[in-house]
C-alpha positions as CSV (number, residue, x, y, z in Angstrom):
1,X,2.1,-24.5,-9.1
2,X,-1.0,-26.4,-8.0
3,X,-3.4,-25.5,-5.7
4,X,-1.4,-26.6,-2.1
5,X,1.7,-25.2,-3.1
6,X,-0.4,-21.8,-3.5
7,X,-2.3,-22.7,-0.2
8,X,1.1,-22.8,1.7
9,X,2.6,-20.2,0.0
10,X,3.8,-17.6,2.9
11,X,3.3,-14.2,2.4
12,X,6.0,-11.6,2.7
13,X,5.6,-9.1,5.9
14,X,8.3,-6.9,6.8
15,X,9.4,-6.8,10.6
16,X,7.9,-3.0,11.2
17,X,4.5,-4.4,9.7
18,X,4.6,-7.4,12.6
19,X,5.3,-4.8,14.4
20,X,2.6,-3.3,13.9
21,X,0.1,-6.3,13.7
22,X,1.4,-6.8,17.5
23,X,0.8,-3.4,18.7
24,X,-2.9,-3.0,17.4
25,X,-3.3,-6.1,19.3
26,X,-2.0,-5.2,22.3
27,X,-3.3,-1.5,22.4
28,X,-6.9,0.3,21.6
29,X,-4.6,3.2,21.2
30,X,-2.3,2.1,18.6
31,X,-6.0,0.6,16.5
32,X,-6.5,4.5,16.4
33,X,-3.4,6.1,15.3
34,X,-2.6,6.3,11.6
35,X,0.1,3.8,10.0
36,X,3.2,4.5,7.8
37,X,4.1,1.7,5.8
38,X,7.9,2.0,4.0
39,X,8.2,-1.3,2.5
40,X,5.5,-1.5,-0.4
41,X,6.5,-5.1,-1.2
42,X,5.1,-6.0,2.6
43,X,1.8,-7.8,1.6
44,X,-1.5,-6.6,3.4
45,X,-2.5,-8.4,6.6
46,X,-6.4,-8.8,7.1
47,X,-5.9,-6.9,10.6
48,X,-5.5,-4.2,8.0
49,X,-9.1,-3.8,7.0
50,X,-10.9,-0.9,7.8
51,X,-7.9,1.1,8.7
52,X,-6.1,4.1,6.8
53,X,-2.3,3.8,6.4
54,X,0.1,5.8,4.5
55,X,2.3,4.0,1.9
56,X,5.3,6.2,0.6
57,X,5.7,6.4,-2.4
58,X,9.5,7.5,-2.5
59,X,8.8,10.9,-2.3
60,X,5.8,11.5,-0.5
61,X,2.6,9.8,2.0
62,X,-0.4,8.7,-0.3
63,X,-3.2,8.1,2.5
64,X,-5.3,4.6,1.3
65,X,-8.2,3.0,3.1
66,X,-7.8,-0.6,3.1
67,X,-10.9,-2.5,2.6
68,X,-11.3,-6.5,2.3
69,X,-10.6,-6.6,-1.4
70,X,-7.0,-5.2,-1.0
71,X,-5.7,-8.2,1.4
72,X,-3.5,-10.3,0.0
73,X,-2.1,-7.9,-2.6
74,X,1.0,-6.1,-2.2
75,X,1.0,-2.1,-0.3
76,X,2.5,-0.8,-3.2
77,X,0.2,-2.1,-5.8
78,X,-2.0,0.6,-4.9
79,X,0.6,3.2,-5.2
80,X,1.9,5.2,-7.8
81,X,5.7,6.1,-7.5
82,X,6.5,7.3,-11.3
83,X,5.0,10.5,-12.6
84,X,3.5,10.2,-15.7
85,X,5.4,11.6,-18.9
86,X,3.6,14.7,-20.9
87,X,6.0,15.3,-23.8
88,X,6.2,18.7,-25.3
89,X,4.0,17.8,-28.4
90,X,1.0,17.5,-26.0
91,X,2.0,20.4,-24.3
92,X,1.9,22.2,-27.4
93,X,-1.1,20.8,-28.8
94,X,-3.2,21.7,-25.2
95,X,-2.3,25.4,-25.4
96,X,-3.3,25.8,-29.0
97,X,-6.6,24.6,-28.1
98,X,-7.1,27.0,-25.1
């Protein structure tokens, strides 16, 4: 891709997040309130900054501040959604060290 294809690339917003952009617009009220974003492939607005929203994850709210370096990268990029694996070897090794 060269650099106008990547200028007039469109980013991906789902309806609840125009939604959204409308309503903090519109209202001081709605600027206030916190946000709950379900589609982590929704990319982040720059109306965004400043404000705290809550991505899930799948199975739960994780709470992020969105600052000015975030925009233009996806919600869930900040997210984890996978616990990590411990296998039973480290398990086994931690408790002969305590």
């Amino acid at each position: 891709m060269n650099n106008s294809q990547i200028k007039n690339k469109l980013i991906f917003c789902s309806e609840d997040i125009w939604r959204k952009i409308f309503l903090c617009k519109q209202s001081i009220v709605f600027k206030n309130r916190e946000k709950f974003i379900y589609q982590r492939s929704s990319t982040i607005p720059k109306i965004f900054v400043n404000y705290e929203v809550s991505v899930y994850s799948g199975k739960k709210w994780v709470k992020k501040n969105i600052n000015k370096w975030m925009v233009g990268f996806k919600f869930g990029e900040f997210t984890w959604n996978k616990k990590s694996a411990i296998y039973k070897a480290k398990q086994l090794k931690k408790k002969k060290h305590n």
